[in-house]
N, CA, C, O and CB atoms as a CASP TS submission, in Angstrom:
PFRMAT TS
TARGET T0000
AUTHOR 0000-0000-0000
METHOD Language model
MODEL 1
PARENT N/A
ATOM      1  N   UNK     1       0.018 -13.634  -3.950  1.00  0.00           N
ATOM      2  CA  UNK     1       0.382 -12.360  -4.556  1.00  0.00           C
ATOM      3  C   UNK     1       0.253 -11.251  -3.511  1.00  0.00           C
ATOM      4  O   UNK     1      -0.669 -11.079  -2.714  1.00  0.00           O
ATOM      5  CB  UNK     1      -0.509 -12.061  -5.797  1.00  0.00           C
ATOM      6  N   UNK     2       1.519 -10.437  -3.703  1.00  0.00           N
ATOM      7  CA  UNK     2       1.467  -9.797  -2.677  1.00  0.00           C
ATOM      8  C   UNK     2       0.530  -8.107  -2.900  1.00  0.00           C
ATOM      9  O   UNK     2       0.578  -7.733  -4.072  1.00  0.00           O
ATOM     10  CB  UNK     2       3.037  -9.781  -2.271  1.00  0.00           C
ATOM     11  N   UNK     3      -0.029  -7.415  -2.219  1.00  0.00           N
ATOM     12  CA  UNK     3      -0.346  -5.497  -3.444  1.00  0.00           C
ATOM     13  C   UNK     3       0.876  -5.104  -3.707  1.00  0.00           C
ATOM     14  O   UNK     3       1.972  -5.370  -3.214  1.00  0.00           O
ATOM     15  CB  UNK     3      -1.173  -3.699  -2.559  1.00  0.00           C
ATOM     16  N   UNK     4       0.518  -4.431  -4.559  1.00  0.00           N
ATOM     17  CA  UNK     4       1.130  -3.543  -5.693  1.00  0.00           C
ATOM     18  C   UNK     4       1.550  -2.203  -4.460  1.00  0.00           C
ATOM     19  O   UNK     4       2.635  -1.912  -3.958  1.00  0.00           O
ATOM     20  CB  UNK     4      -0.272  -3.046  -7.263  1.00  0.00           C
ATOM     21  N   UNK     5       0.393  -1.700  -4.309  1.00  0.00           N
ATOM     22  CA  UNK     5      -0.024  -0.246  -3.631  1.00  0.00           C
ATOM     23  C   UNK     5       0.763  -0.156  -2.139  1.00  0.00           C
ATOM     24  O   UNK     5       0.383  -0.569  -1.043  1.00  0.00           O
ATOM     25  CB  UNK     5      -1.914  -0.143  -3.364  1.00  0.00           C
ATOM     26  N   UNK     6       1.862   0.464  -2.473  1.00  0.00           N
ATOM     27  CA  UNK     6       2.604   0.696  -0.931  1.00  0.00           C
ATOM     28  C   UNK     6       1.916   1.310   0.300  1.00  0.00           C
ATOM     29  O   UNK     6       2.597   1.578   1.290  1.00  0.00           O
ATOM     30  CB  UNK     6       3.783   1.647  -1.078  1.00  0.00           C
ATOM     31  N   UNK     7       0.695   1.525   0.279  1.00  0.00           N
ATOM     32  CA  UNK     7       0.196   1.300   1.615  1.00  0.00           C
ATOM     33  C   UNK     7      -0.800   0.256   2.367  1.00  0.00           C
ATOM     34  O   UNK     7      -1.064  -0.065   3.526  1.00  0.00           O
ATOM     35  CB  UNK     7      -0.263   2.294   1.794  1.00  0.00           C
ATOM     36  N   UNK     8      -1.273  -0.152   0.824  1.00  0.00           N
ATOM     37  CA  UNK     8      -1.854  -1.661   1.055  1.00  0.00           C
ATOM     38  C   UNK     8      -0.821  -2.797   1.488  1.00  0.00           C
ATOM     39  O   UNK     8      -1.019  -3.532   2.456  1.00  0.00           O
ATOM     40  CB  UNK     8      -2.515  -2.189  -0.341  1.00  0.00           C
ATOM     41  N   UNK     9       0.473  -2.870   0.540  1.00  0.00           N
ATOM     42  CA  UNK     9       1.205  -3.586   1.226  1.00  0.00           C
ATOM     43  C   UNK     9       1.603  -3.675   2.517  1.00  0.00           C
ATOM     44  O   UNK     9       1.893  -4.717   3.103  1.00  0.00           O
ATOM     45  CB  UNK     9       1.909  -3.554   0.791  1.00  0.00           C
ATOM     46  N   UNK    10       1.621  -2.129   3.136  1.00  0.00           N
ATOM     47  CA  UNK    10       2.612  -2.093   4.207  1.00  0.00           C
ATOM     48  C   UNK    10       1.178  -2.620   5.626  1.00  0.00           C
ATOM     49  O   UNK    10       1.438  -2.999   6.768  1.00  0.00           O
ATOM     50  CB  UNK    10       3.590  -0.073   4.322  1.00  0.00           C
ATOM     51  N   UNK    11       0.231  -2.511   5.214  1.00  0.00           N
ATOM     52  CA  UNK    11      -1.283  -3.131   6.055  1.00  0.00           C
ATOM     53  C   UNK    11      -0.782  -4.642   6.234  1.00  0.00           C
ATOM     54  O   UNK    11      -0.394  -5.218   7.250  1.00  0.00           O
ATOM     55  CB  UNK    11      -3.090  -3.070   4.923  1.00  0.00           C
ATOM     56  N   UNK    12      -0.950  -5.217   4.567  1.00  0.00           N
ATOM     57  CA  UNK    12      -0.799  -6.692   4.377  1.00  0.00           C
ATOM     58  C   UNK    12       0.227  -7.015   5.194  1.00  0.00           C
ATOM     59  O   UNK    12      -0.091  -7.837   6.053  1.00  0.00           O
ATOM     60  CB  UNK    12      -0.530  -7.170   2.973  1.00  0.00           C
ATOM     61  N   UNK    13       1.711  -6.532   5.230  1.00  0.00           N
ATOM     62  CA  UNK    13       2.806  -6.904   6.086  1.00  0.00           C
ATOM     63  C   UNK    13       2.918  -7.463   7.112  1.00  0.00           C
ATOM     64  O   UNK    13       3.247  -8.580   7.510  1.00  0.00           O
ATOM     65  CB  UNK    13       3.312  -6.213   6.350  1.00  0.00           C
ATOM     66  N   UNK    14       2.473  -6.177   7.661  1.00  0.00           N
ATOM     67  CA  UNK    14       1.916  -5.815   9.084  1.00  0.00           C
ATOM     68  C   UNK    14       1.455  -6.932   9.784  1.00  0.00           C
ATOM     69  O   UNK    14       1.908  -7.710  10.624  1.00  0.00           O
ATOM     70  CB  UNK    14       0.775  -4.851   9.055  1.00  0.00           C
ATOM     71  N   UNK    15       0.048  -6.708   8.961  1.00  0.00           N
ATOM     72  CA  UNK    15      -0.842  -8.047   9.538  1.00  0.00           C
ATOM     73  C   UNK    15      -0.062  -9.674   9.948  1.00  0.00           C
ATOM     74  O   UNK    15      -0.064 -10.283  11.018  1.00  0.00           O
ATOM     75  CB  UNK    15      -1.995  -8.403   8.192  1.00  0.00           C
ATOM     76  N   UNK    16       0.589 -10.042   8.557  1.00  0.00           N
ATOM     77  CA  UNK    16       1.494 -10.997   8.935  1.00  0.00           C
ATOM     78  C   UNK    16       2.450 -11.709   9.322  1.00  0.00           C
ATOM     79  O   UNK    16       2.969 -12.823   9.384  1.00  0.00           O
ATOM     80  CB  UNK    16       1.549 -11.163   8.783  1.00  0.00           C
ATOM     81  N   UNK    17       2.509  -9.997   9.700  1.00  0.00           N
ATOM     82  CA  UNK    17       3.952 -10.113  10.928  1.00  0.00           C
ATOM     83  C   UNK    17       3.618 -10.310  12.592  1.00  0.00           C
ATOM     84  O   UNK    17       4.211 -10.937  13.470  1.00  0.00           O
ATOM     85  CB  UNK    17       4.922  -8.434  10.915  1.00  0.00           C
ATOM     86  N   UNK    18       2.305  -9.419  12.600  1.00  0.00           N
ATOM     87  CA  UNK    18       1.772  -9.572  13.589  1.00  0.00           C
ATOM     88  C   UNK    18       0.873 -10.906  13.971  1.00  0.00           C
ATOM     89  O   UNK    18       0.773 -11.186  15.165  1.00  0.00           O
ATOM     90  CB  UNK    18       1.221  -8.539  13.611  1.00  0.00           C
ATOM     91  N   UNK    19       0.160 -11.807  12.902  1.00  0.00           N
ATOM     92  CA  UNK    19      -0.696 -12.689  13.286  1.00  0.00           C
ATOM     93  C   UNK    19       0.060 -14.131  12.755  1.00  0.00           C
ATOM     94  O   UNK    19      -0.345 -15.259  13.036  1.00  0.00           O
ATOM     95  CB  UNK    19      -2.187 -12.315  12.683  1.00  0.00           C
ATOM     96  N   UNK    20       0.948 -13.898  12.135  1.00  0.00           N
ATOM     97  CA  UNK    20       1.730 -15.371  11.715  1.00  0.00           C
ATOM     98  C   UNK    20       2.892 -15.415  11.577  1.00  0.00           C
ATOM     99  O   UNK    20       3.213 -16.603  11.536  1.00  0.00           O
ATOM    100  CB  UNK    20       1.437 -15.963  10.573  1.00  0.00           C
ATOM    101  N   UNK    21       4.274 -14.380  11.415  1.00  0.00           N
ATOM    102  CA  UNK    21       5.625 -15.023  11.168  1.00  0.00           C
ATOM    103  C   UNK    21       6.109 -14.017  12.560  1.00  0.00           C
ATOM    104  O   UNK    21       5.808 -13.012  13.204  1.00  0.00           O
ATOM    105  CB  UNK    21       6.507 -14.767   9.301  1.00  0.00           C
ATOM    106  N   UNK    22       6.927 -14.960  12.465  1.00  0.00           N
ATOM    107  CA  UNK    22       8.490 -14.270  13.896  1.00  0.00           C
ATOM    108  C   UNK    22       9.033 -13.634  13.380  1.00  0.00           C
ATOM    109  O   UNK    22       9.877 -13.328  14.222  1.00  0.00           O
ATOM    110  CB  UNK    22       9.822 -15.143  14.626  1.00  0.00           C
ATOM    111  N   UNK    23       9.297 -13.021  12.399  1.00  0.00           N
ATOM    112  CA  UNK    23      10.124 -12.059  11.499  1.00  0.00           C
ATOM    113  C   UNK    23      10.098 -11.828   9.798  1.00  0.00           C
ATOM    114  O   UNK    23       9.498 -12.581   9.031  1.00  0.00           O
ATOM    115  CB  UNK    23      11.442 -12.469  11.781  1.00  0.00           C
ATOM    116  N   UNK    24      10.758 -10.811   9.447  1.00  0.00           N
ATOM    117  CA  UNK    24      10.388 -10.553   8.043  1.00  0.00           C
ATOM    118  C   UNK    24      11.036 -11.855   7.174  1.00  0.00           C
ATOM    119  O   UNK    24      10.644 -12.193   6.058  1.00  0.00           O
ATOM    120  CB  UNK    24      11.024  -8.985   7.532  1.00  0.00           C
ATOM    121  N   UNK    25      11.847 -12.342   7.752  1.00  0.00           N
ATOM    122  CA  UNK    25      12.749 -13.619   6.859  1.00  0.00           C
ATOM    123  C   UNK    25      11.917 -14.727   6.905  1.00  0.00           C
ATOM    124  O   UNK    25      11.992 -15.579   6.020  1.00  0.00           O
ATOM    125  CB  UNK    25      14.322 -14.155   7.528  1.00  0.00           C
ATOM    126  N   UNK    26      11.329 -14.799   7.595  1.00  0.00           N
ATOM    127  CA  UNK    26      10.306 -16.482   7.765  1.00  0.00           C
ATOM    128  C   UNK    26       9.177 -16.359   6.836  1.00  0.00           C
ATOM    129  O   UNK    26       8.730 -17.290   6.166  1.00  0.00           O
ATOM    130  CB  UNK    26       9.436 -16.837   9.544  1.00  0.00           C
ATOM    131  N   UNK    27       8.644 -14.867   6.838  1.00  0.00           N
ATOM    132  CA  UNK    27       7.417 -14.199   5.966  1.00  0.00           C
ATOM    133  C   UNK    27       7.890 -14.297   4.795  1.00  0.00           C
ATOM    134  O   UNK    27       7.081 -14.880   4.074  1.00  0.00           O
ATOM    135  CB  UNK    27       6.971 -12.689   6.217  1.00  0.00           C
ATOM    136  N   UNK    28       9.218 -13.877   4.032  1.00  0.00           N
ATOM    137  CA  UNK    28       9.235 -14.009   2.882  1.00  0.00           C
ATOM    138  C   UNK    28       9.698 -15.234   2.389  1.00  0.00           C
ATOM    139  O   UNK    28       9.558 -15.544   1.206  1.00  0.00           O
ATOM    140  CB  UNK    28       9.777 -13.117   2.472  1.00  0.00           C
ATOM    141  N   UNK    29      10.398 -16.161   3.461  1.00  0.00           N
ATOM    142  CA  UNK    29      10.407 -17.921   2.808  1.00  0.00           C
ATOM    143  C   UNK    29       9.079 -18.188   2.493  1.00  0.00           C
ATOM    144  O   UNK    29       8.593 -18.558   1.424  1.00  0.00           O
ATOM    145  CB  UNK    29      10.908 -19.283   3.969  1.00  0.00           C
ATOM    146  N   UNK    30       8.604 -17.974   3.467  1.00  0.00           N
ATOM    147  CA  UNK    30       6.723 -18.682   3.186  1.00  0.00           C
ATOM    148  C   UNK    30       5.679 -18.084   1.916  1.00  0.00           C
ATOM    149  O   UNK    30       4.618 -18.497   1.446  1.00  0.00           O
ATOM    150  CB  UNK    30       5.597 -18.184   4.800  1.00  0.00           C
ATOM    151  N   UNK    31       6.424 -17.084   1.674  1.00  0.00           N
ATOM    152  CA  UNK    31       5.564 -16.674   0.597  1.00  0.00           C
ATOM    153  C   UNK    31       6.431 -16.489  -0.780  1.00  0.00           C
ATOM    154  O   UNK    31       6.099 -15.960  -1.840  1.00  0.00           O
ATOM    155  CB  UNK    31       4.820 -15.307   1.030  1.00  0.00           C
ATOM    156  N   UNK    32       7.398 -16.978  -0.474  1.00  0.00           N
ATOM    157  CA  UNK    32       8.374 -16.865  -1.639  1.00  0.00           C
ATOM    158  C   UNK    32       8.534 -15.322  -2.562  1.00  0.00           C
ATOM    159  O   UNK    32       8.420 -15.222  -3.783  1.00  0.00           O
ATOM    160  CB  UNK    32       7.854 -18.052  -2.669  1.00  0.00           C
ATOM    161  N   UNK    33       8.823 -14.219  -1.605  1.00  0.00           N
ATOM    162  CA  UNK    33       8.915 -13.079  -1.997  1.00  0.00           C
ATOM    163  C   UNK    33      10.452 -12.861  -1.333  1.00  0.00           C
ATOM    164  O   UNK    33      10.995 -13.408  -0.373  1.00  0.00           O
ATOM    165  CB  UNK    33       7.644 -12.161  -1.570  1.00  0.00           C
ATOM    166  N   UNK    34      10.958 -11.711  -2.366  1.00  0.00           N
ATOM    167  CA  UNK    34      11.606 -10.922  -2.149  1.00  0.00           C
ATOM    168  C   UNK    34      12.222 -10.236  -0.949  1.00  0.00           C
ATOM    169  O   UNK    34      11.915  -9.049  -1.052  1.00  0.00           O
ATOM    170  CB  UNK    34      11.175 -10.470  -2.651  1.00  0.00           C
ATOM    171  N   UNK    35      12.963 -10.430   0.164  1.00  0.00           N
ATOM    172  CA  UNK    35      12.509  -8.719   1.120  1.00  0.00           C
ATOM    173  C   UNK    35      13.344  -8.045   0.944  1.00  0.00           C
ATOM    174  O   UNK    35      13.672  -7.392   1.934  1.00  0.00           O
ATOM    175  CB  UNK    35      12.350  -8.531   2.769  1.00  0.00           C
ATOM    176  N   UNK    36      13.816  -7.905   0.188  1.00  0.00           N
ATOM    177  CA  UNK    36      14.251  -6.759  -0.220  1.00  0.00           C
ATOM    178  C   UNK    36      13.469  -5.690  -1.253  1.00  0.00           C
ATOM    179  O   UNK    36      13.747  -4.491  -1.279  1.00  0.00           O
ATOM    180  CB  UNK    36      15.356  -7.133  -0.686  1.00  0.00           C
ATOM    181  N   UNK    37      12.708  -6.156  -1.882  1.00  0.00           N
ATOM    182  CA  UNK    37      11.557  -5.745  -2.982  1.00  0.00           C
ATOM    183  C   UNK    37      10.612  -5.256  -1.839  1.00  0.00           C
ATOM    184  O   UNK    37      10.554  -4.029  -1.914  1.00  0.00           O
ATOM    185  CB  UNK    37      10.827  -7.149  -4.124  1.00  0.00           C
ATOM    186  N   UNK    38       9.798  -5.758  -0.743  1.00  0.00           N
ATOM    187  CA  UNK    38       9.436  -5.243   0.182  1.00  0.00           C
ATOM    188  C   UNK    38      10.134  -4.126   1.414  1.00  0.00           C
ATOM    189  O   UNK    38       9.522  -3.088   1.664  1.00  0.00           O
ATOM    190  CB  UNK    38       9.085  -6.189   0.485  1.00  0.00           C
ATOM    191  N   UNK    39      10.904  -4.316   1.836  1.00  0.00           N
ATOM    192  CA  UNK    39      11.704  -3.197   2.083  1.00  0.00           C
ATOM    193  C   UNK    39      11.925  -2.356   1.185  1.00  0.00           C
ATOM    194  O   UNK    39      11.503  -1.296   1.647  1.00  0.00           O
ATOM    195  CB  UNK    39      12.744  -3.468   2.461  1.00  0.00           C
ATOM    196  N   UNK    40      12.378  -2.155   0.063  1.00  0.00           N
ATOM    197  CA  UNK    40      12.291  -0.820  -0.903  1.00  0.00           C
ATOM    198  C   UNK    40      11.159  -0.163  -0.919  1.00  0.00           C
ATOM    199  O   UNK    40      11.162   1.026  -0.599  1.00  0.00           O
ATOM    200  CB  UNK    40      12.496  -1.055  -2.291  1.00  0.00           C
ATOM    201  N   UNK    41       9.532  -1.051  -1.432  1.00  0.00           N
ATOM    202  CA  UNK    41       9.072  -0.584  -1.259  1.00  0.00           C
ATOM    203  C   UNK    41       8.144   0.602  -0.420  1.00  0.00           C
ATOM    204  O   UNK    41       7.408   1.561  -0.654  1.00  0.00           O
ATOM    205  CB  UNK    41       9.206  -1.092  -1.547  1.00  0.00           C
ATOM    206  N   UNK    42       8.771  -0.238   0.818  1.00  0.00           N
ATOM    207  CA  UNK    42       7.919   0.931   2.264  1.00  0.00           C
ATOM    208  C   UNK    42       8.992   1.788   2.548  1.00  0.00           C
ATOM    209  O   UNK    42       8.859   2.653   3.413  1.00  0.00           O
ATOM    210  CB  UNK    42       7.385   0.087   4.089  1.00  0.00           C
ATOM    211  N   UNK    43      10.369   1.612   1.729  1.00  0.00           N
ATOM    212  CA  UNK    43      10.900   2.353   2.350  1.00  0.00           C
ATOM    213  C   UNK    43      10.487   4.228   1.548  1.00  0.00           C
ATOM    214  O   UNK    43      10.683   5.338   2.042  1.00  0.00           O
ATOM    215  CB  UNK    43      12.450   1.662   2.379  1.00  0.00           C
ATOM    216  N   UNK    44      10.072   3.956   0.622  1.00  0.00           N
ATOM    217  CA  UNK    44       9.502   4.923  -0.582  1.00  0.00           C
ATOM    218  C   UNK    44       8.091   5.854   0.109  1.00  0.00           C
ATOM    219  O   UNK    44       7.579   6.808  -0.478  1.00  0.00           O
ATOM    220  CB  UNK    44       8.899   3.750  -2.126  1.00  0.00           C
ATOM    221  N   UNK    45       7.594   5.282   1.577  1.00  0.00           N
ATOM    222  CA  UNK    45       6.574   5.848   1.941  1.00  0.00           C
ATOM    223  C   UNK    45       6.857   6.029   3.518  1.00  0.00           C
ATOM    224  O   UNK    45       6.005   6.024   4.406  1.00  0.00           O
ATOM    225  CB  UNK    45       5.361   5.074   1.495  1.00  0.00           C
ATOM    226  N   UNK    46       8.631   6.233   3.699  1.00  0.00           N
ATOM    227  CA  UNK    46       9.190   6.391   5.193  1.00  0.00           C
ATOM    228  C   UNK    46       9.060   5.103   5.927  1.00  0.00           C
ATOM    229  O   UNK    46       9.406   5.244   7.099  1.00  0.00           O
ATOM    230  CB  UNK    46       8.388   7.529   6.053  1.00  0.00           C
ATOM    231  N   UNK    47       8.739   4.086   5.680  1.00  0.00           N
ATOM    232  CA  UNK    47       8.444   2.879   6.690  1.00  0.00           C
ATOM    233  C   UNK    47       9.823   1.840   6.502  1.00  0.00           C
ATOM    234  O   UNK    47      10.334   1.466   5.446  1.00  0.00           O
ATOM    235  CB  UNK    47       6.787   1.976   6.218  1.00  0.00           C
ATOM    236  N   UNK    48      10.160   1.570   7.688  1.00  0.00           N
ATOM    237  CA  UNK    48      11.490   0.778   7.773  1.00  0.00           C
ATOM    238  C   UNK    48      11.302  -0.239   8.692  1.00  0.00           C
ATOM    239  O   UNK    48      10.727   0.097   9.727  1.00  0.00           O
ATOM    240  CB  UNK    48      12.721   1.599   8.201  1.00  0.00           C
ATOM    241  N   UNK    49      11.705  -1.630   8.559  1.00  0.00           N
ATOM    242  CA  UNK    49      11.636  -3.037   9.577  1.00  0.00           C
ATOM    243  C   UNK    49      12.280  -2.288  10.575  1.00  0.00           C
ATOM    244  O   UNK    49      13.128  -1.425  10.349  1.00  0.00           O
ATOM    245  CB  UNK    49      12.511  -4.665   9.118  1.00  0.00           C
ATOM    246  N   UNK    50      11.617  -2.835  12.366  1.00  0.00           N
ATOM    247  CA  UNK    50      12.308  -2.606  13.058  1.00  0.00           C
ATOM    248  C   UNK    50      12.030  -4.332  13.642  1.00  0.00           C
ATOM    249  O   UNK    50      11.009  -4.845  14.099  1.00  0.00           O
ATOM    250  CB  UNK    50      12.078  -1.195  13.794  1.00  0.00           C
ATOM    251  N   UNK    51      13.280  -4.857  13.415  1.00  0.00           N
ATOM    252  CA  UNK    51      13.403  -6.017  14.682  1.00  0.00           C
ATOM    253  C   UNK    51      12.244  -6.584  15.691  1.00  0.00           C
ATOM    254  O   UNK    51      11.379  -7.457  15.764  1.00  0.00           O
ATOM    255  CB  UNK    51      14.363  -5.441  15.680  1.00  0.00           C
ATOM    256  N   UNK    52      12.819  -5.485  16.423  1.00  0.00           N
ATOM    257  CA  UNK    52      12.489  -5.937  17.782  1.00  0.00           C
ATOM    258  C   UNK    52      10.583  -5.657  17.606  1.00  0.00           C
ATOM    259  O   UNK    52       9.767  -6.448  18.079  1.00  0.00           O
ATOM    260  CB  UNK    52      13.508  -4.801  19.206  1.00  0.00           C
ATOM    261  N   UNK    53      10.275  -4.639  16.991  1.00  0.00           N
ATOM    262  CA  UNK    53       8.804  -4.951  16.919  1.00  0.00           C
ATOM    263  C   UNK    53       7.605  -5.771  15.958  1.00  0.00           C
ATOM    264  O   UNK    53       6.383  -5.878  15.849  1.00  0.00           O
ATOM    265  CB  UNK    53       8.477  -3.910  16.912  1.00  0.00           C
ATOM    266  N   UNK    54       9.172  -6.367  15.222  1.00  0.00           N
ATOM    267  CA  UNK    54       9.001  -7.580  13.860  1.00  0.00           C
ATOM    268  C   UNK    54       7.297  -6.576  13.360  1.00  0.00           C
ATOM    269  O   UNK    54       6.238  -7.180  13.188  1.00  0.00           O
ATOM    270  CB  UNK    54       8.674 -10.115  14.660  1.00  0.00           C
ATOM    271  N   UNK    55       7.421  -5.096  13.222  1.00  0.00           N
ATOM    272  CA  UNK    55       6.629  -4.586  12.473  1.00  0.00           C
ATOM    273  C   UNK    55       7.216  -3.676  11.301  1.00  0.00           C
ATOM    274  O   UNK    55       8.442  -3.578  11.346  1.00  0.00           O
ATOM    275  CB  UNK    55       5.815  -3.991  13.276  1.00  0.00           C
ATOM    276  N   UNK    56       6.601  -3.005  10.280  1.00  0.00           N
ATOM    277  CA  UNK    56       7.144  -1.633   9.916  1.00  0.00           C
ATOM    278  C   UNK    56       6.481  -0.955  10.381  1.00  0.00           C
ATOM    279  O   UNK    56       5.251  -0.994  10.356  1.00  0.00           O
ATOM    280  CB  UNK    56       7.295  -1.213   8.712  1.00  0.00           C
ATOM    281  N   UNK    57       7.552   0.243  11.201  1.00  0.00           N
ATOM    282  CA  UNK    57       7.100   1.416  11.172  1.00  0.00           C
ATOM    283  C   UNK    57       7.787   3.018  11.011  1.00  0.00           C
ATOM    284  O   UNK    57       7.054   4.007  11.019  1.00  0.00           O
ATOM    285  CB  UNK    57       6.555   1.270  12.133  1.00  0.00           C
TER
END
């Protein structure tokens, strides 16, 4: 389960973008989420995927 709370999420993301997947598409096979439901959400608090730093910021 992923948070609710769009800045907790955008921590949680983060983290597992940085310590376990190559990109946002591998992260949400593995956890069987949405990314698009994640992208909306950060996008609601200015935060947008960038690629190349497979972070949001």
């Amino acid at each position: 389960m992923i948070p609710k709370d769009p800045v907790m999420l955008l921590s949680f993301v983060n983290l597992k973008l940085r310590d376990y997947y190559g990109n946002l598409e591998m992260l949400c096979e593995d956890l069987d989420i949405d990314a698009r439901e994640i992208v909306d959400k950060l996008s609601n608090i200015d935060y947008h995927y960038d690629k190349e730093k497979n972070q949001f910021v």
